[in-house]
KOLPA-400011 format. One line per 3 residues: number of its first residue (from 1); their letters; for each residue x, z, y of N, C-alpha, C, O. Coordinates in Angstrom, 2 decimals. Each point is the difference from the previous one (the first is absolute). Example, Ala and Ser with C-alpha at 12.3 -4.5 7.8 and 13.67 -1.06 7.14 Angstrom:
1	AS	13.19 7.80 -5.69 -0.89 0.00 1.19 0.90 0.00 1.20 1.04 0.66 -0.02  -1.39 -1.38 1.07 0.82 0.06 1.19 -0.77 0.73 1.09 0.51 0.17 1.11 $
//
This chain:
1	XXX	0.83 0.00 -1.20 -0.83 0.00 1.20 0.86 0.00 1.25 1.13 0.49 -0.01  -1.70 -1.08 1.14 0.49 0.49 1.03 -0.69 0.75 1.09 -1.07 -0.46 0.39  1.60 1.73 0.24 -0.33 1.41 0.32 0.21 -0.25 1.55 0.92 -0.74 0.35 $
4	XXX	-1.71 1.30 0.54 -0.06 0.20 0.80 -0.56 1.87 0.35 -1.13 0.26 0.41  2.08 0.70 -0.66 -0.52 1.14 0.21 0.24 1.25 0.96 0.81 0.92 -0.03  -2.06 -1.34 1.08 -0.55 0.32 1.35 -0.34 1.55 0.13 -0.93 0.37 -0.70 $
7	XXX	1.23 0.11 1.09 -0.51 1.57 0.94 -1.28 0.00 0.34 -0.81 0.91 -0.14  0.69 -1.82 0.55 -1.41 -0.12 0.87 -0.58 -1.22 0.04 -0.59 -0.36 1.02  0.65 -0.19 -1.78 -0.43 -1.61 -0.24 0.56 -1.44 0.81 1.23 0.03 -0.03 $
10	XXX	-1.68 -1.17 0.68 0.68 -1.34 0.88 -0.26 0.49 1.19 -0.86 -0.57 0.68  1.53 1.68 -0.20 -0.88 0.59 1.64 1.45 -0.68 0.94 0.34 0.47 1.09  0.16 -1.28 -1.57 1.10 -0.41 1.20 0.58 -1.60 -0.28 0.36 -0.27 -1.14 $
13	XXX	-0.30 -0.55 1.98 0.29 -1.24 0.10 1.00 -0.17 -1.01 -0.15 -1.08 -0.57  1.44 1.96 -0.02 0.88 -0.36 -0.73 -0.35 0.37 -1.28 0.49 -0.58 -0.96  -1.24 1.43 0.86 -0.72 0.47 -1.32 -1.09 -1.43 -0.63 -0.05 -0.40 -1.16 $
16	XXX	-0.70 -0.12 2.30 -0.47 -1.18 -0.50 0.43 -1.11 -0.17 -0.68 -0.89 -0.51  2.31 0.70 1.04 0.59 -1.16 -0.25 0.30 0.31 -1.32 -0.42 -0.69 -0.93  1.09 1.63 0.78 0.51 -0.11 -1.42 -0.78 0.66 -1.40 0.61 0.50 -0.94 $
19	XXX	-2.31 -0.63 1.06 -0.49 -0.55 -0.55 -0.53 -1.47 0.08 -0.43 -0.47 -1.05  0.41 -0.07 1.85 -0.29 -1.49 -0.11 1.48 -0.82 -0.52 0.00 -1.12 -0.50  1.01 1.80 0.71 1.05 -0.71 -0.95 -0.08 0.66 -1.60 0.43 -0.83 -0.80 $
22	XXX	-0.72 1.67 0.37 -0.57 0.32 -1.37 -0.82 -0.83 -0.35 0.48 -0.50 -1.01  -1.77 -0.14 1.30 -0.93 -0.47 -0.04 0.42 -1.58 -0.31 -0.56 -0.57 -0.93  1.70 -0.24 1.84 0.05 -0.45 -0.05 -1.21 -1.79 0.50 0.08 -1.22 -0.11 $
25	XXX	-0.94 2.17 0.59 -0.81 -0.90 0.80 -1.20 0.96 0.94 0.14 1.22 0.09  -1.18 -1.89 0.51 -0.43 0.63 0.84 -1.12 0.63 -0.45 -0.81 -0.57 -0.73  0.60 2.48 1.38 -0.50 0.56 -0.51 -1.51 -0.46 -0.03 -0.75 0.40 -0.89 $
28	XXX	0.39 -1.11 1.74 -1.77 -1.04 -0.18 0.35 -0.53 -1.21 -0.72 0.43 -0.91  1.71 -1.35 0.49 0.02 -0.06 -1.59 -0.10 0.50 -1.27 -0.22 -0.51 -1.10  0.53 2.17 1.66 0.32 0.54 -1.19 -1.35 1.17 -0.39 -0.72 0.47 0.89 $
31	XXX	0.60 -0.19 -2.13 -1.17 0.41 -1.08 0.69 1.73 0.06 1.07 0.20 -0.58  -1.68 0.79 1.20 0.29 1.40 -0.44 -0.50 0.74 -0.76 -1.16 -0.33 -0.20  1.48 1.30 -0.42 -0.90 1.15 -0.80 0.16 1.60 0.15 0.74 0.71 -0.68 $
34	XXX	-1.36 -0.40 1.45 0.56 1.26 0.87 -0.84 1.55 -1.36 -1.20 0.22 -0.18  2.05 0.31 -0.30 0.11 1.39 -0.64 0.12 1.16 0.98 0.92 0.34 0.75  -1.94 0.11 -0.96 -0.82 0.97 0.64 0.73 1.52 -0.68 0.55 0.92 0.60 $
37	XXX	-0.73 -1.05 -1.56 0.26 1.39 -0.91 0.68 0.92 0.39 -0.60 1.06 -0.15  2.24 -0.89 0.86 0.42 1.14 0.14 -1.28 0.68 0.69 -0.38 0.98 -0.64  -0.24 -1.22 1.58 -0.85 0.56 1.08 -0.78 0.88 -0.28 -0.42 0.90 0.73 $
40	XXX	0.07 -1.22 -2.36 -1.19 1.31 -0.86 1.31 1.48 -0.35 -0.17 1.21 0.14  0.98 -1.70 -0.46 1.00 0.86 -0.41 0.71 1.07 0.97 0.64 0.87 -0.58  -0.67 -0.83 1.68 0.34 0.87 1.44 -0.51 1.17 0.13 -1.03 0.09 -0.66 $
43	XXX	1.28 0.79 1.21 -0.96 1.42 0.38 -0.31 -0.38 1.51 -0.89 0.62 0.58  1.62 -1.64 0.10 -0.56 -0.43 1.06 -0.63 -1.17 -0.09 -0.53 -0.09 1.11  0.32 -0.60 -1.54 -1.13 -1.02 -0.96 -1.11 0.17 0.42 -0.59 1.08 -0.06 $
46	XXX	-0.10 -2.64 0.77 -1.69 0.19 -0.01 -1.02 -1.25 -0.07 0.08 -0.81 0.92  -0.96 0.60 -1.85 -0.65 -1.07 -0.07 0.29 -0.96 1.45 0.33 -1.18 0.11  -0.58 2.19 0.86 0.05 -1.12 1.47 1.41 -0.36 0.33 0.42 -0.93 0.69 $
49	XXX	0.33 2.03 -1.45 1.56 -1.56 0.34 0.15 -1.22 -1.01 0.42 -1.14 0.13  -1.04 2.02 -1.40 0.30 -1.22 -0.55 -0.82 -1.50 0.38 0.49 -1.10 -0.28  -1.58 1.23 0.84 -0.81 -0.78 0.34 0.71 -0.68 1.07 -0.15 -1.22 0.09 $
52	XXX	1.25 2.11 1.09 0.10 -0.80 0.63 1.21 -0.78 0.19 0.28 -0.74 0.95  0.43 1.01 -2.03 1.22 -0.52 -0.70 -0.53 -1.60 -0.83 0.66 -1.03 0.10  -1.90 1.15 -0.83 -0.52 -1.29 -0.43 -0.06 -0.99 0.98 0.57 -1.08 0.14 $
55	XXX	-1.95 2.11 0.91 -0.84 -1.15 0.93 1.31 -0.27 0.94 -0.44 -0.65 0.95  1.76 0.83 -0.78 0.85 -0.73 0.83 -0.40 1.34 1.64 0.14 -0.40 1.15  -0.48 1.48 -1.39 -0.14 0.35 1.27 0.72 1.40 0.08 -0.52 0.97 0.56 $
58	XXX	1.85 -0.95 -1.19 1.11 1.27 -0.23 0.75 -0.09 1.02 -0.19 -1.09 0.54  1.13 1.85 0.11 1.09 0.00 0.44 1.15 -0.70 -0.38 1.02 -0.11 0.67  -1.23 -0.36 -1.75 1.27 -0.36 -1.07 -0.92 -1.68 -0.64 -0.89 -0.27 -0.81 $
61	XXX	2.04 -0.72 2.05 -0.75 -1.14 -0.50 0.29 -0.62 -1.23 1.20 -0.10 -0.24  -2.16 -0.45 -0.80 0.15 -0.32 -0.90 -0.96 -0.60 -0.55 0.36 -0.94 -0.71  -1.35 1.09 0.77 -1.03 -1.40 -0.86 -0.50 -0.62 1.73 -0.56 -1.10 -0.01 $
64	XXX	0.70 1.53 0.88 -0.95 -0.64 1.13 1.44 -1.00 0.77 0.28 -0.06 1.20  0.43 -0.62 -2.36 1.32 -0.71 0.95 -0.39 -1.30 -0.31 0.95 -0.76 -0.15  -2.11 0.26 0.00 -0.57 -1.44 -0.26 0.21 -0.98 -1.07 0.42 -1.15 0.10 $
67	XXX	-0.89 2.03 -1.48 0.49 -0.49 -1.45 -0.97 -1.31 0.10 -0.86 -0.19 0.87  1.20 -0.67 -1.97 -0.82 -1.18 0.05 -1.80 0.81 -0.98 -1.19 -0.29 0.11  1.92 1.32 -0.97 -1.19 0.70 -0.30 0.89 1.65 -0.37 1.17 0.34 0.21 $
70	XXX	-2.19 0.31 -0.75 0.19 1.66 0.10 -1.02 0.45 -1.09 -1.22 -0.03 0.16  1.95 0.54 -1.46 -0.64 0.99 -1.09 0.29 0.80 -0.03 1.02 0.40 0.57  -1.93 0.38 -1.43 0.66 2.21 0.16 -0.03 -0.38 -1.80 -0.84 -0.67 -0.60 $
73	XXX	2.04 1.33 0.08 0.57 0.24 -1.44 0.03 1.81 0.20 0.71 0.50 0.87  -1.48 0.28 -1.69 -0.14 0.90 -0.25 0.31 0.56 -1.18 -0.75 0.01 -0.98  1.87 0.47 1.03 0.53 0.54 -1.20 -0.53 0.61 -1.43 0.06 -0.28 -1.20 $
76	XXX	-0.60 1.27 2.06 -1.05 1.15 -0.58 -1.11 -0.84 -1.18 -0.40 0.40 -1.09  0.11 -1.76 1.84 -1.00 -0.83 -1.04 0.36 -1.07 -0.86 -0.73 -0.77 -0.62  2.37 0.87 0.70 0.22 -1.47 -1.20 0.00 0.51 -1.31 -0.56 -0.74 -0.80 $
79	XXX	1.17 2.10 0.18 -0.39 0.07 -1.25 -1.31 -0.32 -0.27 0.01 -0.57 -1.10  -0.96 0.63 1.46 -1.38 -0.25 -0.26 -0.44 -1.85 0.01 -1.03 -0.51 -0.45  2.13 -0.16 1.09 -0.18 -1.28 0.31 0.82 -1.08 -1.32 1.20 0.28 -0.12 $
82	XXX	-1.53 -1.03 -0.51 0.52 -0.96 -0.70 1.56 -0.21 0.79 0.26 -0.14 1.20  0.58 0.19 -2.33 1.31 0.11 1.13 0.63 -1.64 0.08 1.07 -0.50 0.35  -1.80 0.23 -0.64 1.01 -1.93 0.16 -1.54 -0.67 1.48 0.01 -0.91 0.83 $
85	XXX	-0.98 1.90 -1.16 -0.68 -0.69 1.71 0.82 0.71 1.05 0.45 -0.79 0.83  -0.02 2.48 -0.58 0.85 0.24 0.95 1.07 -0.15 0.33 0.46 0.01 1.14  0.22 -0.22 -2.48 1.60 -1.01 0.15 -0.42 -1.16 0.81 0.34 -0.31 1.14 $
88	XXX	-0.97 -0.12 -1.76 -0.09 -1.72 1.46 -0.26 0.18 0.86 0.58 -0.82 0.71  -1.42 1.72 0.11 -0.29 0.27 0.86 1.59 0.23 1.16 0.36 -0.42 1.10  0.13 1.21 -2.03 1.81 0.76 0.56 0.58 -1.53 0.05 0.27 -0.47 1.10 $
91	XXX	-0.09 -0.28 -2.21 1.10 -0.65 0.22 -0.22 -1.24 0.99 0.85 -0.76 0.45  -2.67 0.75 -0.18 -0.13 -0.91 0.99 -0.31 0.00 1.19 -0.47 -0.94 0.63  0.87 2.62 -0.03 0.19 0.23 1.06 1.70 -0.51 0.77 0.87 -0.41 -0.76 $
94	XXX	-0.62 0.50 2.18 0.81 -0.03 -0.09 0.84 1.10 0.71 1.21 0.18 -0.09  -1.95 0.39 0.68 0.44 1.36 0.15 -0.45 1.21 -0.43 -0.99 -0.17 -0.71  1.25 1.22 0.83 -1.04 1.61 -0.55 0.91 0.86 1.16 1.17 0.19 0.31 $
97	XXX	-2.56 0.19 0.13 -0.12 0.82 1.36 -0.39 1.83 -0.46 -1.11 0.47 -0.25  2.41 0.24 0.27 -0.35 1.19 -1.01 0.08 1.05 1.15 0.79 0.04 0.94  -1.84 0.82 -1.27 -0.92 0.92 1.10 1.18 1.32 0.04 0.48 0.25 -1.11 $
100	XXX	-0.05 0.47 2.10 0.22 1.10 -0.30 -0.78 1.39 0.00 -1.13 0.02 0.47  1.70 1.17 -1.00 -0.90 0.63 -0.60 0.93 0.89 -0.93 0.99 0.44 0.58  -1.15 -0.02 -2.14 1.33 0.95 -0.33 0.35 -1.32 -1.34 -0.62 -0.79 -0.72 $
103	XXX	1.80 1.16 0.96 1.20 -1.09 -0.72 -0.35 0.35 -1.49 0.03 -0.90 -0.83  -0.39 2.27 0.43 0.23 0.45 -1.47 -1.46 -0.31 -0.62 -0.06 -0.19 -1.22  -0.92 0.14 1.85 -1.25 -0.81 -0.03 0.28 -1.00 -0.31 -0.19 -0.40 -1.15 $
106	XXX	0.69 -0.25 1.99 -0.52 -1.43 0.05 1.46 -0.69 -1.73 -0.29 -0.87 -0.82  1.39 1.51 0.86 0.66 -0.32 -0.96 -0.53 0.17 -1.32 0.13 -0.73 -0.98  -0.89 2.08 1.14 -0.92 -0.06 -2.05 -0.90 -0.83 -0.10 -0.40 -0.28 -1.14 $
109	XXX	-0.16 -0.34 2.26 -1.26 -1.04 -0.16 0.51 -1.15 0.23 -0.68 -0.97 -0.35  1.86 0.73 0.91 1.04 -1.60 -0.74 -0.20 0.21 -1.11 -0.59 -0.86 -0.65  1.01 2.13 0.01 0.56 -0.33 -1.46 -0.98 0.19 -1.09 0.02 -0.54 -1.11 $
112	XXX	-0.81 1.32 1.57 -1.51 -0.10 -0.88 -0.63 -1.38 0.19 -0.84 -0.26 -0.86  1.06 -0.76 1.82 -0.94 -0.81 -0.26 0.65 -1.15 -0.28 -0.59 -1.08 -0.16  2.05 1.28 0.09 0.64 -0.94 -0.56 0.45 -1.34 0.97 0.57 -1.01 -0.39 $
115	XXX	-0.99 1.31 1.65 1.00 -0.55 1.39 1.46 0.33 -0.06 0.82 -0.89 0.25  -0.51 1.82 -0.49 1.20 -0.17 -0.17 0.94 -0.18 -0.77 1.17 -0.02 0.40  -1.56 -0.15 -1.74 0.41 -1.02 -1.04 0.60 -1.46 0.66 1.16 -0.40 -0.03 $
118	XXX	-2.64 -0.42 0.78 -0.09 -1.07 0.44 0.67 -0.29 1.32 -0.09 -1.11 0.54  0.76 2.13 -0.03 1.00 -0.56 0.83 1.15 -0.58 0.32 0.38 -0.44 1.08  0.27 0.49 -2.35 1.30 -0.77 -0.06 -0.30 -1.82 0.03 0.47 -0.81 0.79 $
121	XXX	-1.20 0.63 -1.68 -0.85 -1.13 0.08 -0.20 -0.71 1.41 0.40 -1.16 0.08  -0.94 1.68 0.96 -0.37 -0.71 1.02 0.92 0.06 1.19 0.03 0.85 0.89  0.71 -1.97 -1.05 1.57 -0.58 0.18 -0.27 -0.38 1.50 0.83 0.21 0.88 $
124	XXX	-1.86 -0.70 -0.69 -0.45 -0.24 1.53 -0.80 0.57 0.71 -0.25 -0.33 1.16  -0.32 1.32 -1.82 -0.96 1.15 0.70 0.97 0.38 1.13 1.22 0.08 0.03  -2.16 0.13 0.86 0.12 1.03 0.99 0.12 1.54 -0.14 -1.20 0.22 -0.12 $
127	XXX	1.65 0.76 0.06 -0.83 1.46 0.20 0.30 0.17 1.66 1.14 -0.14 0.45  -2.38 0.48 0.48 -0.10 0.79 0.96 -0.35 1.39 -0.40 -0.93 0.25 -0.77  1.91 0.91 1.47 -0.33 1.12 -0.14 -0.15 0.32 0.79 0.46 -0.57 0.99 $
130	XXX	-1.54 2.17 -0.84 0.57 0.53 1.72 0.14 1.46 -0.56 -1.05 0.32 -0.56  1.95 0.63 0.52 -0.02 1.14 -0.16 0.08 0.56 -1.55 1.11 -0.08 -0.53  -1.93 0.50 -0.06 -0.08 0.44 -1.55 0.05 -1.81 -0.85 0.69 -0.31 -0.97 $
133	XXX	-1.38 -0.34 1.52 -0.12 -1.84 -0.40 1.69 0.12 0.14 0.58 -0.62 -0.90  -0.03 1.05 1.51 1.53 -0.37 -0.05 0.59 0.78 -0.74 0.73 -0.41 -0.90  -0.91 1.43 1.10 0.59 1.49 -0.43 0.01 -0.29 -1.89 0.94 -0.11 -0.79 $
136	XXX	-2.23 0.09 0.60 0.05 -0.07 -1.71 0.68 -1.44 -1.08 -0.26 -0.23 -1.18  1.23 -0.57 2.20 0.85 -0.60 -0.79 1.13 0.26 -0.31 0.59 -0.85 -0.68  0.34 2.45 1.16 1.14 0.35 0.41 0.12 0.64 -1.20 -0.81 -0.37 -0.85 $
139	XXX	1.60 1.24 0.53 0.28 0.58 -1.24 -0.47 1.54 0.01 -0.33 0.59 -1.02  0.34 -0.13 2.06 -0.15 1.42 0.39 -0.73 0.02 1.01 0.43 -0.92 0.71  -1.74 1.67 0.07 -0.08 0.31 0.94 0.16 1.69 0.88 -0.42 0.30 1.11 $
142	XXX	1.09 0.46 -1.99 0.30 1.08 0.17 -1.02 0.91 0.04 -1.16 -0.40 0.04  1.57 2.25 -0.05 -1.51 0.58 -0.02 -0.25 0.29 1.32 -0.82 0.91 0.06  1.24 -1.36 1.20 -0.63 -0.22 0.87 -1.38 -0.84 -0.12 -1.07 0.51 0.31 $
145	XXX	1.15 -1.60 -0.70 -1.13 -0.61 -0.02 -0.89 0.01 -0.87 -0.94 -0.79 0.08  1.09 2.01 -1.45 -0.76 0.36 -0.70 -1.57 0.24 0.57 -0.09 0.61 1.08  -1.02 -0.99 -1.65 -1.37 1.01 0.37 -0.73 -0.41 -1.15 -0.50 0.97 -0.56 $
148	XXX	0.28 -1.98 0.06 -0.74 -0.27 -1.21 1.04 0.19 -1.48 1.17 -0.35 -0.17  -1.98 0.94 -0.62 1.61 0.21 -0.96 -0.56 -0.53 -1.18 -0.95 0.52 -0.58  1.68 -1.83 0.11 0.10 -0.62 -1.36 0.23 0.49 -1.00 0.84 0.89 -0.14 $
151	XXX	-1.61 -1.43 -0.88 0.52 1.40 -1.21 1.17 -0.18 -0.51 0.27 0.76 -0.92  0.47 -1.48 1.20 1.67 0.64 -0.09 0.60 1.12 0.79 0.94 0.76 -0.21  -1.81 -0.92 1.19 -0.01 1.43 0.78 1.72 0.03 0.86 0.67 0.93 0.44 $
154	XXX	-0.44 -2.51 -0.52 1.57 -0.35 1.08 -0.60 -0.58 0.94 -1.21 0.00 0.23  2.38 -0.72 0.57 -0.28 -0.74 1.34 0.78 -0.98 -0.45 0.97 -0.30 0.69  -1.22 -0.39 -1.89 0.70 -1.88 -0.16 -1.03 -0.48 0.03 -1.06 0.43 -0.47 $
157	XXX	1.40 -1.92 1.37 -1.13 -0.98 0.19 0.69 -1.21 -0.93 0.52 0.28 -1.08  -0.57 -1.51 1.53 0.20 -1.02 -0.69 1.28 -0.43 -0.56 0.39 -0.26 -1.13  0.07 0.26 2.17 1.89 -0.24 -0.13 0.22 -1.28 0.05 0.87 -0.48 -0.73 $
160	XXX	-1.62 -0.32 1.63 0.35 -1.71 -0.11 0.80 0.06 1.28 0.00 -1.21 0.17  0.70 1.68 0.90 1.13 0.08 0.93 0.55 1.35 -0.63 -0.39 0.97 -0.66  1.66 -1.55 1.31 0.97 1.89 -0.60 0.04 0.83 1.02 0.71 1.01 -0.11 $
163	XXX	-1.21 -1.18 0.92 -0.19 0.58 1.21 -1.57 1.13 0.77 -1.01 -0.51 0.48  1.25 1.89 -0.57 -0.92 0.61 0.90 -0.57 -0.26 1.54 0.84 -0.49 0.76  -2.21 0.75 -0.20 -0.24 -0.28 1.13 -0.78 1.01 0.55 -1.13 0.25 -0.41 $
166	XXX	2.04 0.73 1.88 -1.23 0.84 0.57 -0.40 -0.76 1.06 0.62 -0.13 1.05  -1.78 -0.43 -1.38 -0.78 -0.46 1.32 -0.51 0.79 1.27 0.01 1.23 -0.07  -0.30 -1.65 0.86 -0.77 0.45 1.62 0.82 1.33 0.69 -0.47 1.13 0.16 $
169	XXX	2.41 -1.79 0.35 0.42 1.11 0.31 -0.29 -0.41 1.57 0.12 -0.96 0.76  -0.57 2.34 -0.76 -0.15 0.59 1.89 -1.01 -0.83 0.17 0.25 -0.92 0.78  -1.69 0.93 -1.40 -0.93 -0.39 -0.29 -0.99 1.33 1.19 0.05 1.16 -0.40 $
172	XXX	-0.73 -1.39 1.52 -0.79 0.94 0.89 -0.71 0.87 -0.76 -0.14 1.21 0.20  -0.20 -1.70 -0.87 -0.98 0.90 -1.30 0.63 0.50 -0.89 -0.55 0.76 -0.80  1.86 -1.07 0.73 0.59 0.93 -1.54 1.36 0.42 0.79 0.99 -0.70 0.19 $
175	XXX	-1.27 2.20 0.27 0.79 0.23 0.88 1.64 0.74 -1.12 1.04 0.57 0.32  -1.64 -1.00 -1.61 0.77 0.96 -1.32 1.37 -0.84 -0.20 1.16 0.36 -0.22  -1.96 -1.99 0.43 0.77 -1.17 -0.33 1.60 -0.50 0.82 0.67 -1.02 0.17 $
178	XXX	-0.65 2.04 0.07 1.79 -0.73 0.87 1.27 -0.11 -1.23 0.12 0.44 -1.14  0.65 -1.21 2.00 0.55 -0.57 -0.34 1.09 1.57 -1.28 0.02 0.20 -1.21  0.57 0.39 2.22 0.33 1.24 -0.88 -0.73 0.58 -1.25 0.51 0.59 -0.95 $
181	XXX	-1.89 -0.91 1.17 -0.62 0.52 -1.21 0.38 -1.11 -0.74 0.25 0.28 -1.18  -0.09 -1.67 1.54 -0.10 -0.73 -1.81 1.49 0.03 0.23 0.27 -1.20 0.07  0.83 1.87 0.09 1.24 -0.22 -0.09 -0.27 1.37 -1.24 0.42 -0.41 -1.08 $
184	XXX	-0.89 1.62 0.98 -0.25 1.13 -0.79 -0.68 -0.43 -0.79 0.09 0.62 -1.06  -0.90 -1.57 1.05 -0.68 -0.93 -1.23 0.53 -0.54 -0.72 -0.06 0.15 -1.22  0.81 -1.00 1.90 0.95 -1.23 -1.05 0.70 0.80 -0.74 -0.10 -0.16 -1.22 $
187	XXX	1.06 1.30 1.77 0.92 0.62 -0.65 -0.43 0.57 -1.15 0.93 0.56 -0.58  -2.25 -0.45 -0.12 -0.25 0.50 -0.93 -0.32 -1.08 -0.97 -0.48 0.15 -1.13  0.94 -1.69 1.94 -0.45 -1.15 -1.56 1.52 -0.27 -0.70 1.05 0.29 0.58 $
190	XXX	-1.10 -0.71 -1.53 0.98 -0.30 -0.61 0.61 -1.58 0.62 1.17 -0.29 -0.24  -2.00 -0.61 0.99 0.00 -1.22 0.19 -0.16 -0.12 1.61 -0.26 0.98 0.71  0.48 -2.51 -0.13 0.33 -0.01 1.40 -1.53 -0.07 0.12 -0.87 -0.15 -0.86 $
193	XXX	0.80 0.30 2.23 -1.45 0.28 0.92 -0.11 -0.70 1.16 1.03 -0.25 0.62  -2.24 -0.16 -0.15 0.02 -0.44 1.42 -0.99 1.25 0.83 -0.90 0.77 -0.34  1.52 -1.02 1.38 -1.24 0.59 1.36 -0.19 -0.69 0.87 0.85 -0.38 0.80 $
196	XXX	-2.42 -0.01 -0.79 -0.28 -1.03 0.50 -1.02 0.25 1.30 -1.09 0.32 -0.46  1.07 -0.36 1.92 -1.48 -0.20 0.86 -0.80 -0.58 -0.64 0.20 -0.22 -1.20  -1.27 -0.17 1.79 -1.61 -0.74 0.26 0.45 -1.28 0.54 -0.78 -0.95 0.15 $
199	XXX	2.03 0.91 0.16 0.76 -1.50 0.76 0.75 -0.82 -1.20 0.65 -1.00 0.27  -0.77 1.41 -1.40 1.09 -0.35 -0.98 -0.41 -0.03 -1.35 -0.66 0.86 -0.59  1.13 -1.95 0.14 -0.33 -0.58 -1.57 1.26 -0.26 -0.38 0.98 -0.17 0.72 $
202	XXX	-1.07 0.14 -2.11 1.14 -0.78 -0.90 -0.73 -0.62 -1.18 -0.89 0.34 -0.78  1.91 -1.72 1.08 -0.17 -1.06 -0.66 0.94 0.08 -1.30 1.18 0.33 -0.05  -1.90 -0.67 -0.80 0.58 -0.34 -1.37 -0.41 -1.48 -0.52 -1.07 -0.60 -0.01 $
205	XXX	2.72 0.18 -0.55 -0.12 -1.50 0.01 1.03 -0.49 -1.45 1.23 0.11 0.05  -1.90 -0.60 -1.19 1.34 -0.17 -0.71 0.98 -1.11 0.61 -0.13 -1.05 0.64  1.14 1.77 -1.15 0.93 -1.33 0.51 0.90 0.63 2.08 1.00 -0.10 0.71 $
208	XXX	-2.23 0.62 -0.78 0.45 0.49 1.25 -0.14 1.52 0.54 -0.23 0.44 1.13  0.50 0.30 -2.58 -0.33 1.50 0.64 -0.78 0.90 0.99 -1.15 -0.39 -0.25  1.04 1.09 0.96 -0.36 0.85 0.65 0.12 -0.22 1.30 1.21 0.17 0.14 $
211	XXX	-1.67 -0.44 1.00 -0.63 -0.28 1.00 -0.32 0.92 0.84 -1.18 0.20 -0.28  1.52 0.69 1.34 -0.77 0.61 0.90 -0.54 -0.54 1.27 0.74 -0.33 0.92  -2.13 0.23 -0.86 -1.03 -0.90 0.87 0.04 1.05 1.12 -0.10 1.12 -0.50 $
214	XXX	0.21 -1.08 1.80 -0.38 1.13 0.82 0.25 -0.27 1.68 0.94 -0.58 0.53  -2.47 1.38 0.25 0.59 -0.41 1.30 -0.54 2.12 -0.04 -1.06 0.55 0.30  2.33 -0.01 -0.77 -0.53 1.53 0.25 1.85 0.45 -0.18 1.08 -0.24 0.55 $
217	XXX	-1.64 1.03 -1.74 0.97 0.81 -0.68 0.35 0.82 -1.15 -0.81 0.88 -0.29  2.02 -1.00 -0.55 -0.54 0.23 -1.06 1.76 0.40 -0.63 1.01 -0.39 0.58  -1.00 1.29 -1.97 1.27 0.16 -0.34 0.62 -0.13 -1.20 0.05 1.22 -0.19 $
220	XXX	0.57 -1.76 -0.98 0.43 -0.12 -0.95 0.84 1.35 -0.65 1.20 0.23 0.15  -2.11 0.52 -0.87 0.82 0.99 -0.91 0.98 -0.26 -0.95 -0.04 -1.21 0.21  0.92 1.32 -1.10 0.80 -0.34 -0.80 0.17 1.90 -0.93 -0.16 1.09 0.55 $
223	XXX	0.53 -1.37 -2.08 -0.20 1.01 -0.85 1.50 0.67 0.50 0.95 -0.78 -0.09  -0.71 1.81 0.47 1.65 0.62 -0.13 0.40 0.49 -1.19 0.88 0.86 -0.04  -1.23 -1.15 -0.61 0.62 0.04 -1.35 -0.58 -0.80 -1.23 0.55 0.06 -1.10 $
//
């Protein structure tokens, strides 16, 4: 796949260029499928964000950036769905627009419904993330960001980048989030980390590694030992 994973969704001119170079053509061309799910999984979670994360009317742009069309893939309901009609559905999107919300949520219901099996597979997919949508492809998200607890009862998410992400530092509303705090964060992963603003994405590209998209600020952890 190729990753585009956002803090806060395409909220800045360079954040949307470099998804329209992922894309590889123009986003009126292109077919989305926006995953809702972390959003049930939150203790700050509420039908009306998730609603307004669908209908395109969030803070965090992402289905309202002028897809040629726009589906909601709901995790929670594909075991119940014939799985070769929701596979097509995935592989004939061309992007997936993933909601944030809690990372450890939304990672058991990849793997219960068997999305994330099917991701290595989709070689030209898009992933847009914004927040936990980003957060739950990293290997760790630390027990800072613990609140919903998987019955493994850890904080591993997917592990498709080798890399951790504390999103929304020095965020008005998360007055917890500075930059010092995810420096006391990282230090407890075994693996490198980013800290990223609401101004800043990273791009993941085979062939072309790791990418930092940003008109903010943001810092690269590394393991000391």
């Amino acid at each position: 796949m190729k990753l585009l994973l956002t803090s806060a969704g395409v909220n800045n001119p360079s954040i949307h260029a470099a998804l329209v170079g992922l894309l590889d053509k123009p986003i009126a061309e292109s077919t989305a499928l926006c995953i809702p799910t972390a959003g049930y999984g939150s203790s700050y979670g509420s039908p009306a964000g998730i609603w307004r994360f669908v209908s395109g009317q969030s803070a965090q742009p992402m289905c309202e950036l002028g897809w040629k069309s726009v589906g909601v893939l709901e995790l929670t309901a594909l075991p119940s769905i014939d799985k070769e009609r929701w596979t097509s559905w995935v592989r004939e999107a061309d992007v997936l627009l993933v909601n944030g919300g809690d990372a450890l949520f939304l990672s058991y219901w990849m793997r219960q419904s068997g999305l994330a099996d099917l991701l290595p597979s989709l070689r030209e997919t898009v992933w847009v993330g914004f927040s936990a949508g980003s957060m739950v492809l990293t290997p760790r998200i630390g027990a800072d960001f613990v609140d919903w607890k998987p019955p493994t009862g850890d904080d591993q998410t997917l592990g498709v980048v080798d890399f951790s992400i504390f999103p929304h530092v020095d965020h008005v509303d998360l007055p917890e989030n500075t930059m010092a705090e995810a420096e006391r964060w990282a230090a407890e992963l075994p693996n490198a980390a980013y800290a990223i603003d609401d101004d800043t994405a990273i791009k993941v590209t085979d062939g072309e590694g790791v990418e930092v998209v940003t008109e903010g600020h943001w810092k690269l952890f590394t393991p000391t030992t």
